[in-house]
C-alpha positions in Angstrom: -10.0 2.5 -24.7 -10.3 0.7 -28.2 -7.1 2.7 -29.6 -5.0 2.3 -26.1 -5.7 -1.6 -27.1 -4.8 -1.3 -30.5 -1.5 0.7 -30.0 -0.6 -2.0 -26.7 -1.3 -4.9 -29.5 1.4 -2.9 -32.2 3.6 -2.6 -29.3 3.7 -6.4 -28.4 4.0 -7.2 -31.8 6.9 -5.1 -32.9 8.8 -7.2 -30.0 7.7 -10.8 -31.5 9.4 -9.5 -34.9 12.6 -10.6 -33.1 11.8 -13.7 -33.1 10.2 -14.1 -36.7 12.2 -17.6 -37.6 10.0 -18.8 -34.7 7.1 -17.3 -35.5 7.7 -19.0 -39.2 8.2 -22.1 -38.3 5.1 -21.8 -36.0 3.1 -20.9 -39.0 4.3 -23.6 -41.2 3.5 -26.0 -38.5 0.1 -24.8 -38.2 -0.7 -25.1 -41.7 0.4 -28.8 -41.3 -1.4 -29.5 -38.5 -5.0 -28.0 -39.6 -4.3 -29.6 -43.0 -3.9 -32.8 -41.6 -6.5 -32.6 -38.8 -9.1 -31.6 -41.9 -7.9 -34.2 -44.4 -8.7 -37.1 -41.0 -12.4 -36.6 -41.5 -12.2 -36.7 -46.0 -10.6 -40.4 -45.2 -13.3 -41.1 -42.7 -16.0 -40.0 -44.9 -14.4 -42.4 -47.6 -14.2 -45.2 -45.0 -17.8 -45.3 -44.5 -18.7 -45.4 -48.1 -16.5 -48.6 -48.1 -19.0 -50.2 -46.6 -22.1 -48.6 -48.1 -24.5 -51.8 -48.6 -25.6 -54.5 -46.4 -23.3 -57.6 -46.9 -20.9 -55.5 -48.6 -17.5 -54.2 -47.3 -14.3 -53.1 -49.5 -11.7 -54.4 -47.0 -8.6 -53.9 -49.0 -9.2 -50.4 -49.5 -10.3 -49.9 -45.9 -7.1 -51.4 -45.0 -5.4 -48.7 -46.8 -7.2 -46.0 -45.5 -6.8 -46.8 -41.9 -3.3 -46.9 -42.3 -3.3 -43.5 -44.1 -5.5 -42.2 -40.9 -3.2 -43.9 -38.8 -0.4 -42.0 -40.6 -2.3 -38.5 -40.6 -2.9 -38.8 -37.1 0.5 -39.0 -36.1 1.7 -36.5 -38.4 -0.6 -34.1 -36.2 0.6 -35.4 -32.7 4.0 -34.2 -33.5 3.3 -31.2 -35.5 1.0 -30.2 -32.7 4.0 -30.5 -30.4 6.4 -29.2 -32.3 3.8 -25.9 -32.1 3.7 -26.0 -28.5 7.2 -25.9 -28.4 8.0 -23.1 -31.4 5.2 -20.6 -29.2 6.7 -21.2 -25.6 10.0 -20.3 -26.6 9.1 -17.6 -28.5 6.2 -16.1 -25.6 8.9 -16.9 -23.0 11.7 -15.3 -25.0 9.4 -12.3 -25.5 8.3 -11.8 -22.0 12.0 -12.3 -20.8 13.3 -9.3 -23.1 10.3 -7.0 -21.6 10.7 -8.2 -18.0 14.8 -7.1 -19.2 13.7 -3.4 -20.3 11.5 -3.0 -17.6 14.1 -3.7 -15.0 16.8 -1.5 -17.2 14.4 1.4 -17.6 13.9 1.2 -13.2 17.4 1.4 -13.3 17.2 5.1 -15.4 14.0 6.6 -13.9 14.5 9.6 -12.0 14.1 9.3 -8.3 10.4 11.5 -8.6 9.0 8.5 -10.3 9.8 6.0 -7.3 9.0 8.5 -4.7 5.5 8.8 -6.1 5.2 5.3 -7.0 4.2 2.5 -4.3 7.1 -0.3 -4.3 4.3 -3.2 -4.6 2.5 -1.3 -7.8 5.6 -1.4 -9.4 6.2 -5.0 -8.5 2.8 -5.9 -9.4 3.7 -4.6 -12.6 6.8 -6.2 -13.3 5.7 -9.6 -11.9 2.5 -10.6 -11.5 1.3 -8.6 -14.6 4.6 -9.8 -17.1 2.9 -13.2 -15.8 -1.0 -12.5 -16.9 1.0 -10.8 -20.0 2.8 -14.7 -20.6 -0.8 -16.6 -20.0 -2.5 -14.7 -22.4 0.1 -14.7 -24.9 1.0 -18.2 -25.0 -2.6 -18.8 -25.3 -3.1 -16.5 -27.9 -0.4 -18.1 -30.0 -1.2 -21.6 -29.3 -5.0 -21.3 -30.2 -5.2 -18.3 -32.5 -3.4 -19.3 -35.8 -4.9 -23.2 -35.7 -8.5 -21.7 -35.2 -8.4 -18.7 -38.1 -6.4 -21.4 -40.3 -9.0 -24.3 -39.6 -11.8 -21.9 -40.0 -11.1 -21.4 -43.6 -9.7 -24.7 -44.3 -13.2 -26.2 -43.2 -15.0 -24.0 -45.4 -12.9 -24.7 -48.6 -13.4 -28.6 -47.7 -17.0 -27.9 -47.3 -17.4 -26.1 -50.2 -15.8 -28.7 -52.3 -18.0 -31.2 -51.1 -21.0 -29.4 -51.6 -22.0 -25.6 -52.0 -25.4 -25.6 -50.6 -24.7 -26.9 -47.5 -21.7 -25.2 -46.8 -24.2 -21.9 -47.1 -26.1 -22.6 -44.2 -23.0 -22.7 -42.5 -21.6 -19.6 -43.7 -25.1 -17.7 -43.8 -25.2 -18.6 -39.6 -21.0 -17.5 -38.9 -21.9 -14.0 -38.3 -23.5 -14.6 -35.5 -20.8 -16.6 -33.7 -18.3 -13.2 -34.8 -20.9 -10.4 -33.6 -21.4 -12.5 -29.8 -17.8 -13.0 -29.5 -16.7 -9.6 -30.7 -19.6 -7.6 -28.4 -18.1 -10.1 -25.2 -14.1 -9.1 -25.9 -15.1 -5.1 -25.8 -16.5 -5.3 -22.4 -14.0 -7.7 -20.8 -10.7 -5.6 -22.3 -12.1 -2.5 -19.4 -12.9 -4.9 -16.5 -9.3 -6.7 -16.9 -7.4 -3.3 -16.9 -9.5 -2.4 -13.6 -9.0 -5.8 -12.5 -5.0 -5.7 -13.0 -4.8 -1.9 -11.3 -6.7 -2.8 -8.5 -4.8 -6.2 -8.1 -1.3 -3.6 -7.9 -3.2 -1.7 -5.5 -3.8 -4.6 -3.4 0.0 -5.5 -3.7 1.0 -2.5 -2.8 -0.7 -2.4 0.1 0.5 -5.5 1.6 4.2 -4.7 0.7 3.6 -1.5 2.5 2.3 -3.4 5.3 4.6 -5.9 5.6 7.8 -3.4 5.6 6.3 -1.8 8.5 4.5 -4.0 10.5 6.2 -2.9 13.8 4.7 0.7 13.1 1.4 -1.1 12.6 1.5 -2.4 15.4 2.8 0.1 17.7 0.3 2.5 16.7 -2.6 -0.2 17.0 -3.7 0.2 13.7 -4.2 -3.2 12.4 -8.3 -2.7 11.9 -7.3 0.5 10.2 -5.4 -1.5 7.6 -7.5 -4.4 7.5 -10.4 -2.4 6.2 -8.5 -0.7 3.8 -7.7 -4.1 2.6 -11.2 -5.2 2.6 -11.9 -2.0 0.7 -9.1 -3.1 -1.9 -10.4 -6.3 -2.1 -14.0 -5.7 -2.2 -13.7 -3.6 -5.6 -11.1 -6.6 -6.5 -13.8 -9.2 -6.2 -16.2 -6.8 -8.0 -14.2 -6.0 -11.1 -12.9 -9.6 -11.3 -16.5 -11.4 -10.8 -17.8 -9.1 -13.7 -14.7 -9.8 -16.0 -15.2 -13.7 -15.3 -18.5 -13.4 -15.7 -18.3 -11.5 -18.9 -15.6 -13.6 -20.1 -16.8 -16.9 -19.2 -20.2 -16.7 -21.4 -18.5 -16.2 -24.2 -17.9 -20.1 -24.4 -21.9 -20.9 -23.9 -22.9 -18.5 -26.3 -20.7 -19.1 -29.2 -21.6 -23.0 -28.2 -25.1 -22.3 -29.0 -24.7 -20.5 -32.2 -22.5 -23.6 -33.1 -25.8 -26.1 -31.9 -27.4 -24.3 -34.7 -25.2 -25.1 -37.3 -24.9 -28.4 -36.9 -28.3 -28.4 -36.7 -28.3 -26.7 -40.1 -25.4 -29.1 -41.6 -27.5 -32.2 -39.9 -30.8 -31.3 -42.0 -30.0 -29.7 -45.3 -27.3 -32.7 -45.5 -29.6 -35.1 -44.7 -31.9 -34.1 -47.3 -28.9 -33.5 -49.7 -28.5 -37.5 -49.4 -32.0 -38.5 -49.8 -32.0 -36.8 -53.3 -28.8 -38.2 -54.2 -26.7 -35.3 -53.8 -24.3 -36.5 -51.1 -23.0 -39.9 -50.4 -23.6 -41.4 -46.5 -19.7 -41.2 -46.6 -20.1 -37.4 -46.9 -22.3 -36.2 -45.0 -20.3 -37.7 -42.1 -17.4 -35.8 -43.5 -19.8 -33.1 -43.0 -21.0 -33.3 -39.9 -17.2 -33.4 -39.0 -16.1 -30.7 -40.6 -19.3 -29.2 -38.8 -17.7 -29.8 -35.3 -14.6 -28.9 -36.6 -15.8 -25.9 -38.1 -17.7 -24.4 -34.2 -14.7 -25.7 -32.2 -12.1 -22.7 -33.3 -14.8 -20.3 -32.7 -15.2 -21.6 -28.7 -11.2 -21.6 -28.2 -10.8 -18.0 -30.3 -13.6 -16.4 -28.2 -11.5 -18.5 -24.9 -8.2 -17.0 -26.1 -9.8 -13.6 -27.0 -10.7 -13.5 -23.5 -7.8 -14.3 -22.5 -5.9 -12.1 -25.0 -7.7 -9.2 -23.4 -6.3 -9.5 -19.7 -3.0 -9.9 -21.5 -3.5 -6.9 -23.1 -4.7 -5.0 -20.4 -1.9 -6.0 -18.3 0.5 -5.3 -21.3 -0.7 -1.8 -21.3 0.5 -1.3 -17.6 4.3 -2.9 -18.3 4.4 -0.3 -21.2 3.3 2.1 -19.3 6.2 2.2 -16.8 8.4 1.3 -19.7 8.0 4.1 -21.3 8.1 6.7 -18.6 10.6 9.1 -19.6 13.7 8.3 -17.9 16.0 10.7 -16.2 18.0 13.1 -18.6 21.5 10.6 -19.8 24.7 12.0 -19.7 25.3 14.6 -22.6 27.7 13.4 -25.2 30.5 16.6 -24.3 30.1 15.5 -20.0 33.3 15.2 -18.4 34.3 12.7 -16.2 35.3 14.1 -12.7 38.8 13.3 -12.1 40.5 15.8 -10.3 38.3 16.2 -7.4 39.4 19.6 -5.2 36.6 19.7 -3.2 35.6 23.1 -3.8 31.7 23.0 -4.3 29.4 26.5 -5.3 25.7 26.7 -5.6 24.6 30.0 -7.8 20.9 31.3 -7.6 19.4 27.9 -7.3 15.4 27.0 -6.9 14.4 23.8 -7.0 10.4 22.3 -5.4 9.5 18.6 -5.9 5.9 20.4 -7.0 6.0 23.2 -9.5 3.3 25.0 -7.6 4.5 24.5 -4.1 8.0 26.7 -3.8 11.2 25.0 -1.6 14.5 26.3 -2.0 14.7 29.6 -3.9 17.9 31.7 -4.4 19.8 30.0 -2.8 23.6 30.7 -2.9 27.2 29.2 -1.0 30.5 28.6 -1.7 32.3 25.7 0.0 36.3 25.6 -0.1 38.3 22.8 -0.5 38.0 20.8 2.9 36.0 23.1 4.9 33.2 20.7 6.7 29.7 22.7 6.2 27.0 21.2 8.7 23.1 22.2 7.8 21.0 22.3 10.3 17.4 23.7 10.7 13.5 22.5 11.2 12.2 19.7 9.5 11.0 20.5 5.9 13.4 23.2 5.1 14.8 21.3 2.5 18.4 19.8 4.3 17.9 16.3 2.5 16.8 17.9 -0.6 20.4 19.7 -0.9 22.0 16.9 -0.7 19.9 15.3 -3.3 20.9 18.5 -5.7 24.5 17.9 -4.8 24.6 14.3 -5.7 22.1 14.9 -8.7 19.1 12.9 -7.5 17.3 15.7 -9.0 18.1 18.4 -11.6 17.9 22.1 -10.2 15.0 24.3 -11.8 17.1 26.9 -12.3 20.6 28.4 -11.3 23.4 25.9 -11.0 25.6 23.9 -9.1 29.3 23.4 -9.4 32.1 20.8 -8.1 35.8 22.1 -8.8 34.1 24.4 -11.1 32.3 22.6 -13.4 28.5 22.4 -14.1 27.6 18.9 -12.4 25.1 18.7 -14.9 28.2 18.7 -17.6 29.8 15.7 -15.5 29.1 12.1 -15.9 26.3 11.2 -13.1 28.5 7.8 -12.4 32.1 9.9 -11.3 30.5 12.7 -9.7 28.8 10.3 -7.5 31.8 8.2 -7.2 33.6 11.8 -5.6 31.1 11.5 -2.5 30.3 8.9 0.0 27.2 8.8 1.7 26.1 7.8 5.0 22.4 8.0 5.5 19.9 7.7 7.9 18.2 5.1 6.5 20.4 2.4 5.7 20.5 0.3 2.9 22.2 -3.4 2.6 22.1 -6.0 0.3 21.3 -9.5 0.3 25.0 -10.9 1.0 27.8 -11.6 2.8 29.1 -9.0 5.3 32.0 -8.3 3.4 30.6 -8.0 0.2 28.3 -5.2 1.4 31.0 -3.4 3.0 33.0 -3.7 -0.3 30.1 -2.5 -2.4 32.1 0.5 -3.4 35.3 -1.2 -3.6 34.7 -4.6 -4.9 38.8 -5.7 -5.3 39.4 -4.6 -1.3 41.3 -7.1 0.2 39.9 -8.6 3.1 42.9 -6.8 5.4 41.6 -3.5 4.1 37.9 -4.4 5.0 38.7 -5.3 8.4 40.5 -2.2 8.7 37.7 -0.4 7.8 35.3 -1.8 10.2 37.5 -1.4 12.8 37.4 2.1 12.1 34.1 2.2 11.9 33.9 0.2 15.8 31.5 -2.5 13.4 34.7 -5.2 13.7 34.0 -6.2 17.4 30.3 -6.9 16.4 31.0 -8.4 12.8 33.4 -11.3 14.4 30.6 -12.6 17.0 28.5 -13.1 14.0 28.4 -17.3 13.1 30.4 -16.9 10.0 32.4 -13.4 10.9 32.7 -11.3 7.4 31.3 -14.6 5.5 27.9 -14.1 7.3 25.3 -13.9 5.2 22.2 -11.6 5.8 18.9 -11.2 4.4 18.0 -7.8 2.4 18.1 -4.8 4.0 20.0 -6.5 6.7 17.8 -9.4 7.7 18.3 -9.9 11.7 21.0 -7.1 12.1 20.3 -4.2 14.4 19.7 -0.6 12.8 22.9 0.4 14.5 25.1 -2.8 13.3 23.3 -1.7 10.0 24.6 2.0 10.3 28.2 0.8 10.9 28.1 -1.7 8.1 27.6 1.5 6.1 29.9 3.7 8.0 32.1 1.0 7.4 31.5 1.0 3.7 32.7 4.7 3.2 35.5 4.3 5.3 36.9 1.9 2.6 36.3 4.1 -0.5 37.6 7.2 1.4 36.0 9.5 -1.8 37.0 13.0 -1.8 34.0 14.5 -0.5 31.5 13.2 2.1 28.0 13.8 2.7 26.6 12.5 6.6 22.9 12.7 6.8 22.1 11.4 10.3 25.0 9.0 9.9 24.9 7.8 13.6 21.2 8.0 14.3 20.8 5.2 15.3 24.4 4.0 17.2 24.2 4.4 21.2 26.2 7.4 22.6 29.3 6.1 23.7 30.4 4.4 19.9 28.8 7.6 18.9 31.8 9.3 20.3 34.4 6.7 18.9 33.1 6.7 15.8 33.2 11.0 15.8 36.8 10.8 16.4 36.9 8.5 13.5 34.8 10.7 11.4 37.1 13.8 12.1 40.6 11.9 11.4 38.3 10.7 7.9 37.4 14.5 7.3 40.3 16.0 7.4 41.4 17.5 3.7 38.1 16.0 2.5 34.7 18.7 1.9 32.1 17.1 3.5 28.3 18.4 4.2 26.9 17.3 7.7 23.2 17.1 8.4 22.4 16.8 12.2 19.7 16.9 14.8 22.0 16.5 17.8 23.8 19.9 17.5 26.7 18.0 19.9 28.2 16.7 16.3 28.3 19.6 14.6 30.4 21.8 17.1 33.4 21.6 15.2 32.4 22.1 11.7 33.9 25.1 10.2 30.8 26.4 8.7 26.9 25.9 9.9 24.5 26.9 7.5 20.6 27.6 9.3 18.6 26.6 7.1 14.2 27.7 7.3 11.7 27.5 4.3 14.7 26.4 1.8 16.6 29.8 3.0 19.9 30.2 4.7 19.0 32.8 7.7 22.0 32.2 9.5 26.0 31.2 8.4 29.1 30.2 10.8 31.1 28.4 13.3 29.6 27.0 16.2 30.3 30.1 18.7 29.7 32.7 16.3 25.9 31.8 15.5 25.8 31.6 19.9 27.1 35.2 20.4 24.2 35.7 17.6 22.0 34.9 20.2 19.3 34.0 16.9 17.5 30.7 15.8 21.1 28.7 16.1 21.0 29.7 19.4 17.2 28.9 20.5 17.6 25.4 18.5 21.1 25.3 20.5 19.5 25.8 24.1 16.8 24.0 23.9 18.9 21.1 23.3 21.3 21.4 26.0 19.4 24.0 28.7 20.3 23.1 32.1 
């Protein structure tokens, strides 16, 4: 745990280099403000031995040295905030560039990281913990250098004043280090548990609240409500102990400090009944004495809070440096001239090494031909599309488009060849038409419409308030999960990309549109490859090739009516669809 802390801290620090003109400045500005905040209590000491006899008071150099005071004091106000200001742009600029790589290093990970992360954990991560991370740092920065600074610049004032006293304070430190130190190891674990559960619990309730309707359809909200209290029972249990932990740090290090102003009161006192120490000093003393316990209650408060920065620093590394998906090799080609002609040699690919999916598996698509898949669920349809778009890298074997290696072709114009309709839809916080343009961002607004009439989502679009300029909320907000299919049906239809790939595409549109927007679909196919998963087998009749697919295995290939006069699995799947 100690060297996952100590690499974390490296980490964060490397990043503040950036900003070292801040972090210079920052320093300078701390030396001036401890240097005036320890000089305040030499004028004060000298203040009261202006008026060290009954009946007797030096007034015109007491005059003086208020006015010095007066001066120091406001020297420290505005190097204080000068401080403030130098560490929250630097904290905030430094938290902004990590917030920035986190989001660009989501933007690279392979698709297996997000399908086995929860959304909310990775949220939690990038929000909430980036946040702790700010907290803690701005703290640390604030607190940290004016503490260790006025910590030794006590000492040398003490020990300029007199030796022996300044012993007893140096002989009790230790103690104040060793309490503070023992505190910080144990609260560094129970913040890391603290900030994973705390992603837990967000995870949860993003889960939750994306599927509420399932929730309650299936009755289950006790079922997730316990799970919740589960979640937030060890939440409240790690958090209570790193509280508790973490707030009797102050108390204790208070105490040791009790004892050496205890120490400074005594010996001083002493030191000025012999003749050692003037009045005038010993209240210099018994300032610097203050002065001297007060960094070690904010260090062991910022070390606390240093720690939960830490531990949530750990996390943001973490995802940041999950290795992303493989870039684009230097010699990759960009996909140009697109023929359609697609071939798939010896390929094996699982999502888990020890459980097998598709093995050996072999086709050859021609230019144009439309190739529906069909089979159970589980026997790895969706994952071939995810090969052919390069989701994920095959294991071994290879896949070509107009005969070259796809993983020798830029990821950004090999996806660019296909357009994809899914089952599950995806739409952006927007207008209307700038969804639909997503692909096509300079479409003219004639050539949208065009496309959503196509697409039958034109009749629907103009009862909306606004028409094309409606707005909706992410992942469609109010719309209908049919509208929401034609928005992205729609979407296609305006790229018109060589190749096509329909997983489900009208799932969820009623029967008769369904129809329509078949008609639409064929005129779109025409001259174009395009792969065709299906359910309904009533869609897939006039494909030129249907591949039957079982355990990641093609045990069946043709047209619609030879795989019937097969009388095999087509067939059975066939028949039980449409048995009269």
């Amino acid at each position: 745990m100690e060297g996952l802390q100590k690499e974390t801290l490296k980490k964060v620090l490397n990043r503040i280099k950036g900003y070292w003109f801040y972090l210079a400045i920052s320093l300078c500005l701390t030396v001036v403000t401890v240097i005036c905040t320890l000089y305040l209590p030499i004028l004060t000491g000298h203040a009261v031995d202006c008026m060290w006899d009954q009946g007797w008071v030096d007034f015109d150099r007491l005059k003086t040295l208020l006015v010095t005071m007066g001066w120091v004091i406001a020297a420290t106000a505005a190097s204080q905030w000068l401080l403030s200001l130098c560490n929250n742009r630097m904290t905030y600029f430094v938290v902004r560039d990590i917030r920035k790589e986190a989001f660009r290093k989501l933007e690279i990970l392979p698709l297996k990281y997000t399908d086995s992360h929860s959304t909310g954990e990775i949220v939690s991560k990038v929000i909430a913990d980036v946040d702790q991370f700010a907290d803690g740092l701005l703290m640390g920065f604030t607190q940290l250098f004016t503490g260790v600074l006025t910590i030794f610049g006590t000492l040398f004032f003490m020990l300029s004043i007199h030796v022996g006293v300044a012993l007893v304070v140096i002989l009790i430190t230790p103690v104040s280090l060793f309490v503070a130190s023992f505190i910080a190891k144990k609260t560094f674990s129970l913040f890391r548990a603290q900030s994973q559960t705390r992603g837990e619990q967000t995870a949860l309730i993003d889960e939750m609240i994306g599927n509420q309707k399932v929730v309650q359809a299936f009755s289950k909200e006790k079922d997730v409500e316990e799970r919740f209290e589960e979640i937030n029972e060890r939440l409240e249990d790690c958090s209570l102990k790193a509280i508790f932990y973490s707030s009797i740090t102050n108390p204790a290090t208070r105490f040791v400090n009790s004892l050496v102003y205890t120490g400074v009161g005594i010996t001083g006192a002493f030191a000025v009944l012999k003749g050692y120490l003037t009045v005038g000093q010993l209240t210099s003393f018994l300032s610097y004495a203050n002065q001297y316990t007060k960094p070690f209650n904010e260090i062991s408060g910022v070390v606390t809070e240093l720690q939960n920065a830490i531990a949530c620093a750990a996390r943001i590394f973490e995802l940041i440096e999950e290795e992303p998906q493989i870039p684009d090799g230097e010699d990759a080609v960009e996909l140009s001239q697109v023929t359609g002609e697609v071939s798939l040699k010896d390929v094996c690919f699982s999502y888990v090494p020890d459980k097998k999916l598709i093995e050996h598996f072999n086709l050859d698509v021609k230019p144009g031909q439309r190739i529906a898949i069909v089979g159970p669920t589980g026997c790895g349809k969706t994952t071939l599309i995810n090969l052919l778009m390069r989701f994920y890298d095959v294991d071994s074997g290879s896949i070509k488009v107009s005969d070259e290696d796809i993983r020798h072709i830029t990821r950004k114009s090999l996806r660019s060849s296909y357009g994809m309709v899914l089952q599950e839809t995806w739409l952006k916080s927007g207008t209307i038409l700038d969804n639909i343009r997503m692909g096509r961002p300079e479409a003219t607004l004639e050539e949208v419409e065009e496309a959503a009439k196509a697409s039958h989502a034109h009749s629907f679009i103009k009862r909306l308030p606004e028409g094309y300029e409606t707005v909706i909320g992410e992942d469609g907000g109010s719309l209908s999960q049919g509208q929401k299919q034609l928005l992205c049906i729609a979407r296609v239809m305006l790229c018109l990309p060589p190749m096509l790939i329909l997983d489900e595409a009208t799932s969820s549109i009623d029967t008769r549109t369904e129809l329509k927007i078949q008609n639409a679909f064929a005129s779109m196919m025409k001259g174009r490859t395009s792969f065709i998963v299906a359910h309904r087998l009533s869609t897939i009749k006039e494909a030129d090739v249907i591949l039957v697919m079982k355990d990641g295995n093609i045990i069946e290939q043709g047209n619609h009516d030879e795989l019937l006069d097969q009388g095999g699995f087509y067939a059975d799947l066939y028949n039980s669809q449409f048995a009269s």
